[in-house]
TORSE-139888 format. One record per residue (C-alpha): residue number from 0; residue in one letter; chain; x, y, z. Coordinates in pm, 1 decimal. Each point is the difference from the previous one (the first is absolute). Layout:
% residues N
<node><zamar>NUM</zamar><mimi>A</mimi><keza>A</keza><x>X</x><y>Y</y><z>Z</z></node>
...
% end
This chain:
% residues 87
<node><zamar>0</zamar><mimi>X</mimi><keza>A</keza><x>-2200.4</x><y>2355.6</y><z>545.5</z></node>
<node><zamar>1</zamar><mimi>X</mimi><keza>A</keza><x>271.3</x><y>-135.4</y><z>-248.1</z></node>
<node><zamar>2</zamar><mimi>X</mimi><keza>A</keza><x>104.7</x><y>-276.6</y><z>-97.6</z></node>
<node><zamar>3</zamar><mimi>X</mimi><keza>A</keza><x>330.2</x><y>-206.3</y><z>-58.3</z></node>
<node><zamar>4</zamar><mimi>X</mimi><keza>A</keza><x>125.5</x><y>-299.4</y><z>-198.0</z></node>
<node><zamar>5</zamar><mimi>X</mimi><keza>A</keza><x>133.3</x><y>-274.7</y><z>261.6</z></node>
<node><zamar>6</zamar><mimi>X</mimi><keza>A</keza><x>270.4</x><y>-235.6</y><z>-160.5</z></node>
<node><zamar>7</zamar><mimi>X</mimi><keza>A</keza><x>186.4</x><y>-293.7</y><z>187.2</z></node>
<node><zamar>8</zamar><mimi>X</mimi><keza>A</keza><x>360.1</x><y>-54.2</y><z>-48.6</z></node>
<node><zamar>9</zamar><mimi>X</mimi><keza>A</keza><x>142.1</x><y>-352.0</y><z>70.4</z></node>
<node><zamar>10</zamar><mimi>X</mimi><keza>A</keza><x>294.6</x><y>-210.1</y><z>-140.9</z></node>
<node><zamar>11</zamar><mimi>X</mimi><keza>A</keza><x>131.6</x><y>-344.0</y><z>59.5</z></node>
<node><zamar>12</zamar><mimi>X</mimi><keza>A</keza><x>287.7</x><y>-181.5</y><z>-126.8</z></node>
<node><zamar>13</zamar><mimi>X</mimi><keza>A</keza><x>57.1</x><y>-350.6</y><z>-190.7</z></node>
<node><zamar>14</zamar><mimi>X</mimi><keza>A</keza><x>302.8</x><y>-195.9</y><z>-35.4</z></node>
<node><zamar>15</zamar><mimi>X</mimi><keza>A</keza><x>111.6</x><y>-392.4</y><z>-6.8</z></node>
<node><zamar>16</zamar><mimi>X</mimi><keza>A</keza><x>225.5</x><y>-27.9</y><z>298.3</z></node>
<node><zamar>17</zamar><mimi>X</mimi><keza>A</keza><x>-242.7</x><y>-51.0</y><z>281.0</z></node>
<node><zamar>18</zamar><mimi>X</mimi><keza>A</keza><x>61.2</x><y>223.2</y><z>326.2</z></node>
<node><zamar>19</zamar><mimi>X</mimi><keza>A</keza><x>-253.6</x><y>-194.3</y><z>242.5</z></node>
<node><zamar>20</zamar><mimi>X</mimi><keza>A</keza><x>176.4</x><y>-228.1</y><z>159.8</z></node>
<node><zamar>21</zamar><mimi>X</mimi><keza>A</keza><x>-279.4</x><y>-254.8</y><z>142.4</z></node>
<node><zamar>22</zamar><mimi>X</mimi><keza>A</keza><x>-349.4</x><y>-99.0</y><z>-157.0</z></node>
<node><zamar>23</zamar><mimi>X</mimi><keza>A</keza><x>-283.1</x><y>-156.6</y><z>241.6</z></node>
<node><zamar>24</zamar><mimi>X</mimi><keza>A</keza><x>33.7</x><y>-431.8</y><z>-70.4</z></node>
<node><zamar>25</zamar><mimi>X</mimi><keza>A</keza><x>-150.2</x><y>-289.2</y><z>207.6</z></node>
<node><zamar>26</zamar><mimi>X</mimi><keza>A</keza><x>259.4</x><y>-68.1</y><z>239.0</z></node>
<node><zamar>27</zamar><mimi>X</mimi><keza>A</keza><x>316.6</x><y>-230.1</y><z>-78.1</z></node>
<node><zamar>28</zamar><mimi>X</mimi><keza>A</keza><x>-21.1</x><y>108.1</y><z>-326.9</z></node>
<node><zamar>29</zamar><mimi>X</mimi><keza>A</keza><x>257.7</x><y>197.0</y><z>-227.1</z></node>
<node><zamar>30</zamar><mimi>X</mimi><keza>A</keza><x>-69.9</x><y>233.6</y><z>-266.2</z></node>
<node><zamar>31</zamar><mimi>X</mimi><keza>A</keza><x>245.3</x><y>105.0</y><z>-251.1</z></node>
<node><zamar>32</zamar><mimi>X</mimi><keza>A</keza><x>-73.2</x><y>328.3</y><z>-188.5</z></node>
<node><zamar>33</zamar><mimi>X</mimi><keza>A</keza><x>303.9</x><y>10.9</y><z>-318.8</z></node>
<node><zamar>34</zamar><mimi>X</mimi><keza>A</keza><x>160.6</x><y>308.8</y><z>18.8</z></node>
<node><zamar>35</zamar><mimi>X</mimi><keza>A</keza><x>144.8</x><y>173.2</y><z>-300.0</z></node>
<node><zamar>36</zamar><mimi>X</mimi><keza>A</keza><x>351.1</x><y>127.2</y><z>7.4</z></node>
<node><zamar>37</zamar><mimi>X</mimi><keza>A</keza><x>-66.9</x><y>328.5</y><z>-230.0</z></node>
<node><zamar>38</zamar><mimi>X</mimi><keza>A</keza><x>-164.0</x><y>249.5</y><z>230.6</z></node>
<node><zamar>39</zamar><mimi>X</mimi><keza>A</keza><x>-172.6</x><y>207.6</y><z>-209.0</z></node>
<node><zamar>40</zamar><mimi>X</mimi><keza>A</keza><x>-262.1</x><y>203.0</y><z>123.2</z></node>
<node><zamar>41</zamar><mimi>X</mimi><keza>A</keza><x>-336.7</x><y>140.2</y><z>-158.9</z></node>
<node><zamar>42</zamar><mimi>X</mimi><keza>A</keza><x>-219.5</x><y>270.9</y><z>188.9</z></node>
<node><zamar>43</zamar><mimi>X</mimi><keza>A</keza><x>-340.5</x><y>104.5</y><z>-106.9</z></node>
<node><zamar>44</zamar><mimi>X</mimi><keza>A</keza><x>-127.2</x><y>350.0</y><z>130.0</z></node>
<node><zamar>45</zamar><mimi>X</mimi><keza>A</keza><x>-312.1</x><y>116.7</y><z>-15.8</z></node>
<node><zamar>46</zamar><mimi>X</mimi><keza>A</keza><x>-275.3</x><y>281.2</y><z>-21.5</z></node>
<node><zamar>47</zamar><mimi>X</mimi><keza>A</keza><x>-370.1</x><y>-81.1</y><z>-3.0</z></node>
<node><zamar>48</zamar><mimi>X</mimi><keza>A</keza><x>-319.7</x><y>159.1</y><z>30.6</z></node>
<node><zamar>49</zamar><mimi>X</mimi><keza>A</keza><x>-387.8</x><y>-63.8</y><z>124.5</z></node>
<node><zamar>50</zamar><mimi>X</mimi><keza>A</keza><x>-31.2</x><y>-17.6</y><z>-396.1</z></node>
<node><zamar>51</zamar><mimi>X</mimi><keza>A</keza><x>270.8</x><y>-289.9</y><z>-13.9</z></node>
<node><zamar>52</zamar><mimi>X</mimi><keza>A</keza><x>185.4</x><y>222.3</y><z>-242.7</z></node>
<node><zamar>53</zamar><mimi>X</mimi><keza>A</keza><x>341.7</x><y>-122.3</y><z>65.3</z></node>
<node><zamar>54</zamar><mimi>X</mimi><keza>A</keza><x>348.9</x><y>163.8</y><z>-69.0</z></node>
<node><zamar>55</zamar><mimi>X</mimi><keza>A</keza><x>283.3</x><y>-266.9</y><z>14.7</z></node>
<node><zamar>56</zamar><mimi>X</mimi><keza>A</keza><x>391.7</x><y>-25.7</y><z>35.7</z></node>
<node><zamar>57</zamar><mimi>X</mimi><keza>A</keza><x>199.4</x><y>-279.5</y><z>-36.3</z></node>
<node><zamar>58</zamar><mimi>X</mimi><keza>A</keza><x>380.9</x><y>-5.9</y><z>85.6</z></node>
<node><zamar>59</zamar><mimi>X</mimi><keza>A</keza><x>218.1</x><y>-237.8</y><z>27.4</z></node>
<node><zamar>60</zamar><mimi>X</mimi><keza>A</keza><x>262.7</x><y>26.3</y><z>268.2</z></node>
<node><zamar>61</zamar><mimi>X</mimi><keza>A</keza><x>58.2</x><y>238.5</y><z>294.1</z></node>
<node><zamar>62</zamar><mimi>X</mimi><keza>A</keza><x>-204.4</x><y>257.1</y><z>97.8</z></node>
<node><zamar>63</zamar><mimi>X</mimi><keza>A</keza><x>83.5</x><y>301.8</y><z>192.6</z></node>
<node><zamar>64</zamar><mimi>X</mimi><keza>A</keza><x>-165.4</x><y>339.7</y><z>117.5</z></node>
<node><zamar>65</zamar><mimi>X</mimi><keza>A</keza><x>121.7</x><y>174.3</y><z>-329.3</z></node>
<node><zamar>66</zamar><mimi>X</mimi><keza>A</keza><x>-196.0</x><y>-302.7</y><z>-183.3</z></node>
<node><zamar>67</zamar><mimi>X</mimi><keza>A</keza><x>-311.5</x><y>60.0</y><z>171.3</z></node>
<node><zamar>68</zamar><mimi>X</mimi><keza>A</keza><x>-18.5</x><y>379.1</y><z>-51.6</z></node>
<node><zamar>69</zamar><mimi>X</mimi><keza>A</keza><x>41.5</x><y>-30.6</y><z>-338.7</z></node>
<node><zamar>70</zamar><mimi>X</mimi><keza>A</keza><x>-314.2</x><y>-222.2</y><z>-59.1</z></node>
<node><zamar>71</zamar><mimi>X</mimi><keza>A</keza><x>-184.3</x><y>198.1</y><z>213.4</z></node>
<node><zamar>72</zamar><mimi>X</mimi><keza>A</keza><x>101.0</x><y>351.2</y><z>-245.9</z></node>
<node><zamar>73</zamar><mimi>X</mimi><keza>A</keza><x>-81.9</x><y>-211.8</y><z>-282.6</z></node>
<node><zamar>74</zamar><mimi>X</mimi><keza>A</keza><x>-341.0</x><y>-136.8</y><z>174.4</z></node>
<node><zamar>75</zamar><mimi>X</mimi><keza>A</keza><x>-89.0</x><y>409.8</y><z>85.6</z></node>
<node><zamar>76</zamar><mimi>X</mimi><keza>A</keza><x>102.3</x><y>62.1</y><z>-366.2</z></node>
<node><zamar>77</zamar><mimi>X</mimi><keza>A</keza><x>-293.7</x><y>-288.1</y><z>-137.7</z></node>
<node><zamar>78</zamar><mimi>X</mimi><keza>A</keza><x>-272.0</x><y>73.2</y><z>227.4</z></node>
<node><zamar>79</zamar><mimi>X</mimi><keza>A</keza><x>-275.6</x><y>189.3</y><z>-84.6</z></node>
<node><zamar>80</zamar><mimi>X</mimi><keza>A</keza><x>-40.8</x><y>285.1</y><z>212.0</z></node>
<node><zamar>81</zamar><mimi>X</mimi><keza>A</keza><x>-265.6</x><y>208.2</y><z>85.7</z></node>
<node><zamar>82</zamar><mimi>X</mimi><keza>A</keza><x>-27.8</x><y>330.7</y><z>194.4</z></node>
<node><zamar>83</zamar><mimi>X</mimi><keza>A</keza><x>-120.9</x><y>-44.1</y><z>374.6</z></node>
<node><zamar>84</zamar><mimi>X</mimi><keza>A</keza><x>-207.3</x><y>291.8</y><z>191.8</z></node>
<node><zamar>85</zamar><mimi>X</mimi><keza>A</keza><x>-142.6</x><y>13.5</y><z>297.7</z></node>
<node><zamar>86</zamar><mimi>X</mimi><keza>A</keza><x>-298.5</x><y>223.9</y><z>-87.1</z></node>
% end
């Protein structure tokens, strides 16, 4: 039986202005998260393996499909890749 290399894809995104508009508090109380007005916007993708080898992108602003297939040919491009057979 072969085998295969599994690798997990995952990405988040960072930025100052917060989007959550509530936080759990004791009740009667207020709190005030400070917003910033510049809404920039940094996203973290990533590829990692049962090794931990790790194979990061960072970019800042808007992602879209196009985005995300590009760091996925680049990722494919990286890899190391071995042959798989089912012999």
């Amino acid at each position: 039986m072969g085998t295969c290399e599994v690798w997990y894809f995952d990405i988040t995104g960072f930025c100052l202005t917060p989007y959550i508009p509530y936080a759990w508090q004791p009740i009667g109380s207020v709190i005030e998260i400070p917003a910033s007005t510049h809404r920039r916007r940094l996203n973290v993708f990533g590829f990692l393996n049962r090794h931990n080898e790790l194979y990061p992108y960072v970019i800042e602003g808007k992602v879209d499909t196009a985005t995300i297939v590009e760091c996925f040919e680049q990722f494919s491009r990286q890899v190391k890749k071995t042959g798989f057979s089912d012999t």
